[in-house]
C-alpha positions in Angstrom: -19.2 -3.4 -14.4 -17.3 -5.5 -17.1 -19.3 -8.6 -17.9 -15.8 -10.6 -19.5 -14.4 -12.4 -16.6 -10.7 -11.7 -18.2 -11.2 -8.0 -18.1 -11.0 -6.1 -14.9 -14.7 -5.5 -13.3 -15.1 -2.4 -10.9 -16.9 -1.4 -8.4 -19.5 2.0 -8.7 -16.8 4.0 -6.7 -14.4 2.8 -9.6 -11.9 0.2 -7.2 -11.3 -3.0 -9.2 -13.3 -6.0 -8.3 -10.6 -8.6 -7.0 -11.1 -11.9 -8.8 -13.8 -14.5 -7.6 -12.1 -17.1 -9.7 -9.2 -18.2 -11.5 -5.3 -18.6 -11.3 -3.4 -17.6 -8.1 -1.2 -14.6 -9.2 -3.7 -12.6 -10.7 -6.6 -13.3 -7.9 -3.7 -12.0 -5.6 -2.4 -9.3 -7.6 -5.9 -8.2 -7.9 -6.8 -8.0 -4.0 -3.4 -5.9 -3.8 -5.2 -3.9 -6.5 -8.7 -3.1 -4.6 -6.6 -2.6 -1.4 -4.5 0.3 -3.0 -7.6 1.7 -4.4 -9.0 1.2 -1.1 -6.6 3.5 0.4 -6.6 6.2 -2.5 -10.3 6.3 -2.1 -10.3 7.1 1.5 -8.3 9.9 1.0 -11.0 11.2 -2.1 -12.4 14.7 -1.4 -10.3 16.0 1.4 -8.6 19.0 1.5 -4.7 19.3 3.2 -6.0 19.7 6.8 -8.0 17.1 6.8 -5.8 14.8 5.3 -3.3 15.6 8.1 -5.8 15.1 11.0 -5.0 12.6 13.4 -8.7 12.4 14.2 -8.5 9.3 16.7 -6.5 10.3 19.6 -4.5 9.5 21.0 -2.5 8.3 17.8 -0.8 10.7 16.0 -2.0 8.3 12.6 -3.2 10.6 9.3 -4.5 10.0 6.3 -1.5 11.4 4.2 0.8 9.4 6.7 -0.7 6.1 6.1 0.2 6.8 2.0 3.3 8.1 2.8 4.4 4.5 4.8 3.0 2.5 2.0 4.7 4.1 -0.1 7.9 2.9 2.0 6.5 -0.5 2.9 5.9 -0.8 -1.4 9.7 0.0 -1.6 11.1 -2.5 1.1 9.5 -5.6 0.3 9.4 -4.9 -3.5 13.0 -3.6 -4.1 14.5 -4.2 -1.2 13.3 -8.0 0.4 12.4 -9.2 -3.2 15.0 -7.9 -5.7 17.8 -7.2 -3.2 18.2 -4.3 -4.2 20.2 -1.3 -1.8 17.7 1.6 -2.0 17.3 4.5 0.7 13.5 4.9 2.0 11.8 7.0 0.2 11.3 9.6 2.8 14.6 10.1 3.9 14.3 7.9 7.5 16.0 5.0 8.6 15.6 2.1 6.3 13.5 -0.5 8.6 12.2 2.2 10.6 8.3 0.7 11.5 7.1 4.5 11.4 8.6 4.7 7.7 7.1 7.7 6.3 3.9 8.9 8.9 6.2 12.4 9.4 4.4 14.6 7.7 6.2 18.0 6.2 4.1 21.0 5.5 5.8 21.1 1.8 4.6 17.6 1.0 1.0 17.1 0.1 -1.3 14.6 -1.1 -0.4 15.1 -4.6 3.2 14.5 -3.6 3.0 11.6 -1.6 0.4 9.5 -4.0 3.1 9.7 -7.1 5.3 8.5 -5.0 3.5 6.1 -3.6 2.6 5.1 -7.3 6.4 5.3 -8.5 6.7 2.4 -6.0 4.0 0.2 -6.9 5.0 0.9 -10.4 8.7 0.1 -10.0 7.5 -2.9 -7.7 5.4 -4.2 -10.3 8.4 -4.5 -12.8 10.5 -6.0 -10.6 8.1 -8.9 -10.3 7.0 -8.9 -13.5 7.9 -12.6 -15.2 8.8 -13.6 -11.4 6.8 -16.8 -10.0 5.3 -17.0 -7.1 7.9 -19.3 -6.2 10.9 -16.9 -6.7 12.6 -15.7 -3.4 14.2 -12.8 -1.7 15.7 -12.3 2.0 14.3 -10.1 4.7 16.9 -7.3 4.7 16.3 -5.9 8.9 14.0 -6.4 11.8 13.2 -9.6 13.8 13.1 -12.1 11.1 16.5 -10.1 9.0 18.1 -13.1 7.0 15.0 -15.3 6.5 14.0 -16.6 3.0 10.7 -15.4 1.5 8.8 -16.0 -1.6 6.7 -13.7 -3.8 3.7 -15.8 -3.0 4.3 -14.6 1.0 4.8 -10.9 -0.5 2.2 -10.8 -1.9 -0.2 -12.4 0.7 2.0 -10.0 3.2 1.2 -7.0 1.0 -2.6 -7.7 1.0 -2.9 -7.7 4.7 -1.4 -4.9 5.3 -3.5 -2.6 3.3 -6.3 -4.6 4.5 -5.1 -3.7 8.0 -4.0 0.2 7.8 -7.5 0.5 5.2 -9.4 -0.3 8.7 -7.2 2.3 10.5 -7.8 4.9 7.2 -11.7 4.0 7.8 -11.6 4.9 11.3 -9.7 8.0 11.0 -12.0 9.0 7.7 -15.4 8.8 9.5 -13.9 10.9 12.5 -12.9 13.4 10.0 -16.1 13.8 8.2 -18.8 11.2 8.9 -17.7 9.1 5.7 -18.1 5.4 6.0 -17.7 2.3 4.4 -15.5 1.0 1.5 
């Protein structure tokens, strides 16, 4: 682990240490950080069938399909809710569809859905780059579809819901192969 407390520590598996201390933006950017490691890592050292199991029956929930709806749940509140921008989902469904994604397609792989996933955190983290916390965008469909939000709520948003769907990728990893923890 890195012993400067600017520079990002990580853990043995190699998931960065969310901050302990210090300003708001990075302390929550970096538990948005160890969540999406979090989810990469539960996927680690699975081959395609595996990674397509819906181990916990009845739910039809995968590993591949949990990457493949953050990958759409990156590109709504990112692009969509934050910078207003009009962008299709990423895998080709109804934009605001709750399942976004979880379809899986015997052409599209792990390899294919985790750059995608990381074109959106990428293009997410530009559009909020120089933003504050402050700065707002409107929810674009569902329930709540006109209401004001701030990247502070994003961001807090964001972090529980890897934190939830990294429970559901525990549960379905240790029915898979035994593999716990993290």
């Amino acid at each position: 682990m890195a012993t400067d407390a600017h520079q990002t520590q990580t853990l043995p598996d190699g998931r960065p240490l969310p901050l302990l201390t210090g300003p708001e933006r990075p302390m929550l950017e970096s538990w948005l950080a160890f969540h999406r490691a979090t989810l990469e890592l539960k996927c680690r050292g699975l081959d395609d069938s595996q990674l397509r199991l819906a181990s916990a029956e009845p739910s039809e929930l995968t590993l591949l399909g949990l990457v493949q709806h953050l990958a759409e749940v990156e590109r709504n509140w990112f692009q969509r809710v934050f910078a207003g921008l009009d962008v299709p989902t990423v895998y080709g469904g109804k934009v605001g569809d709750v399942s976004g994604g979880t379809t899986l397609v015997p052409e599209r792989g792990l390899d294919e859905a985790l750059a995608n996933w990381r074109r959106e955190i990428a293009r997410g983290q530009e559009l909020c780059a120089g933003r504050s916390l402050d700065d707002t965008g409107r929810i674009t469909d569902g329930p709540m579809a006109g209401i004001e939000v701030s990247l502070r709520w994003i961001l807090i948003h964001m972090i529980e819901e890897y934190a939830r769907h990294n429970g559901h990728a525990d549960i379905v990893r240790e029915r898979i192969d035994g593999v716990t923890g993290a």
